[in-house]
N, C-alpha and C positions, 0 to 999 in steps of 0.2 A: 586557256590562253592560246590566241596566234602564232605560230611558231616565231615568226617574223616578228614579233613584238617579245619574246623570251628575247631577240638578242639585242633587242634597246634596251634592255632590262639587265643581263649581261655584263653589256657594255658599260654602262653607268657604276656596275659593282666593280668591275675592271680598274675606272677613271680613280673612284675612293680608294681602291686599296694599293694603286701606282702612286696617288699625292700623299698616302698615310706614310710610307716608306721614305718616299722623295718628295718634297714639297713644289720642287723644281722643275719636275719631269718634264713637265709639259711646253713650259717656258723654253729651258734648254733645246728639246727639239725643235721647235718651233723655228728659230736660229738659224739652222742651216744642217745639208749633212754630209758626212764625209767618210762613206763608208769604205772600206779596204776591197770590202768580195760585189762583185757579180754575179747572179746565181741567175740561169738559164734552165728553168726544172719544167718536167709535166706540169699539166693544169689536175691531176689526178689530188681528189681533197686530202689522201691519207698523206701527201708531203709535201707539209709546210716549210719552207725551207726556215724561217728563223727557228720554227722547234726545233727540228733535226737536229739542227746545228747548236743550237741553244745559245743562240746571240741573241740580243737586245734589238727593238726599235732605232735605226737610222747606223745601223753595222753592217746590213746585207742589201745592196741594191737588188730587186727581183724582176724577172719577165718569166712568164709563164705558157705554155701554148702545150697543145696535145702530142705529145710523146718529146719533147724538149727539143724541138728541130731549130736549125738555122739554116733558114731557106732565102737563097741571094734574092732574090725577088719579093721578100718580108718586107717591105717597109717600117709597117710596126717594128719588130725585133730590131733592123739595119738604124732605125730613131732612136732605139734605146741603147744601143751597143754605142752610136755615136754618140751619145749623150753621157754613159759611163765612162770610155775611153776619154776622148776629150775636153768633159768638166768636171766630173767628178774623180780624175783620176783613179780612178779605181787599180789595184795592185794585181790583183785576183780573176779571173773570171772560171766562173765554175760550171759545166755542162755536168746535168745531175738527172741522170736515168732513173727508173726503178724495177724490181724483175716484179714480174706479174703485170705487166702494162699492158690496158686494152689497144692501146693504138699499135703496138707492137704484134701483139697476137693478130687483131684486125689486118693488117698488113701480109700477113701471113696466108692470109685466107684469098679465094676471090670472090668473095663476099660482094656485091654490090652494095654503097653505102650514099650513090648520091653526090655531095660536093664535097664531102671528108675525101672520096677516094682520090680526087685532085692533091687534096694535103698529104696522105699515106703511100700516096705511087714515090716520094722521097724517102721513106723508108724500105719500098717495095727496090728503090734503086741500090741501096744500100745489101738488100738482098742478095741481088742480081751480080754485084762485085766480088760478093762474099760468097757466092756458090758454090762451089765445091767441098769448104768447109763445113756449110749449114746440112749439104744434103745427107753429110752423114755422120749428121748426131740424128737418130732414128728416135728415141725418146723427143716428144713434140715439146713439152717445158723444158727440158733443156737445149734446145735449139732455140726455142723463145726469148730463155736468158744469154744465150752467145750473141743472140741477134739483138738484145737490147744492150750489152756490150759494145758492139760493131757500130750501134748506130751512136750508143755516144763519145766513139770516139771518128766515127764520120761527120760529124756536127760540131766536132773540136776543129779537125783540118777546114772545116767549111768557117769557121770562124780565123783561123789564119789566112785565110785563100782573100779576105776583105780587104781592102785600100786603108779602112779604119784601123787594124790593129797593125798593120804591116807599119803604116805610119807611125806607129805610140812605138815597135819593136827598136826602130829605126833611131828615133830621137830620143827615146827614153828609158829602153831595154825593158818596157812594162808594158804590158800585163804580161804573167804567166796562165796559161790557160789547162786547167784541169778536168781531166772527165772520172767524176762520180757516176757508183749506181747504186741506190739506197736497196737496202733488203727490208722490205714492208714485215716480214713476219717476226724479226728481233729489232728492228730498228736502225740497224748499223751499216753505215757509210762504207764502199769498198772504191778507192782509185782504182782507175783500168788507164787512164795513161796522163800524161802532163808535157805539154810546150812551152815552148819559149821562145826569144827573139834570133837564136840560135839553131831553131830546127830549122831545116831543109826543105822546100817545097818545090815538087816539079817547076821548072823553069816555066812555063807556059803560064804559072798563078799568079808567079810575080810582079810587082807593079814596078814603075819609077816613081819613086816616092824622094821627096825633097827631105 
């Protein structure tokens, strides 16, 4: 059998054993959704974010992109970010790294990679602030995991730094925004930092927001 055809096959055992349970499931979704978190993660397959988390269908809003950036020049992510922020009210927003990340390590390198290395030179930036620190952890994985660290809590500020959440901080003291890094080899979630409508941002980020 077609691999591609194993997961319509899958899927359908998926759909029977969701309406065996719930006869509703699907109905109720359908509805509408109103989920709490934001999750901003790698496109890497080992993390999914509703396993990890082990939340339900229409709990976790998701974006996903290589090595979890928020890059002001995103369109995609800046559509999605306004879209959680201001309809789906979302409470939450979660920046979720992983240690052993290729785009991380890649970043790392000067590897030629083509039109990735346009997306990776934002991590490469991220580097480049953080120097002093990276150059001497001598051990190359664990300089990989500081710097997958660094970068997702560079990608939290870069999400405060937006007109979009400055605004939601302003009129509704929400979202809190979180940075996760998942550990691929046990499974397990570790925070490395968290904001709020209350943190501090160089004067130069801030908007006038109504």
């Amino acid at each position: 059998m077609e691999s591609h055809k194993k997961l319509l096959l899958q899927n359908k055992a998926w759909v029977q054993e969701r309406t065996h349970y719930d006869p509703e499931y699907f109905k109720r979704h359908s509805r509408v959704q109103t989920p709490e978190f934001f999750w901003i993660g790698c496109s890497d397959s080992r993390v999914p974010a509703n396993e990890v988390t082990g939340t339900e269908a229409g709990e976790i809003f998701v974006h996903r992109n290589v090595a979890n950036l928020v890059v002001h020049a995103d369109l995609n992510l800046l559509s999605v970010l306004q879209y959680a922020v201001q309809v789906l009210k979302v409470k939450h927003i979660i920046v979720c790294g992983h240690y052993g990340c290729g785009g991380i390590r890649a970043a790392m390198t000067n590897n030629e990679y083509g039109l990735l290395n346009t997306w990776l030179r934002n991590i490469k930036d991220t580097y480049r602030i953080h120097r002093d620190e990276l150059d001497q952890i001598t051990d190359m994985d664990k300089r990989a995991d500081r710097l997958t660290e660094l970068n997702v809590t560079e990608q939290c500020l870069n999400l405060a730094k937006t007109s979009i959440v400055q605004q939601a901080w302003k009129t509704e003291h929400k979202p809190t925004i979180h940075g996760w890094v998942y550990h691929i080899e046990d499974g397990l979630l570790e925070e490395v930092c968290s904001m709020d409508y209350t943190t501090e941002l160089d004067p130069i980020y801030r908007y006038i927001v109504e």
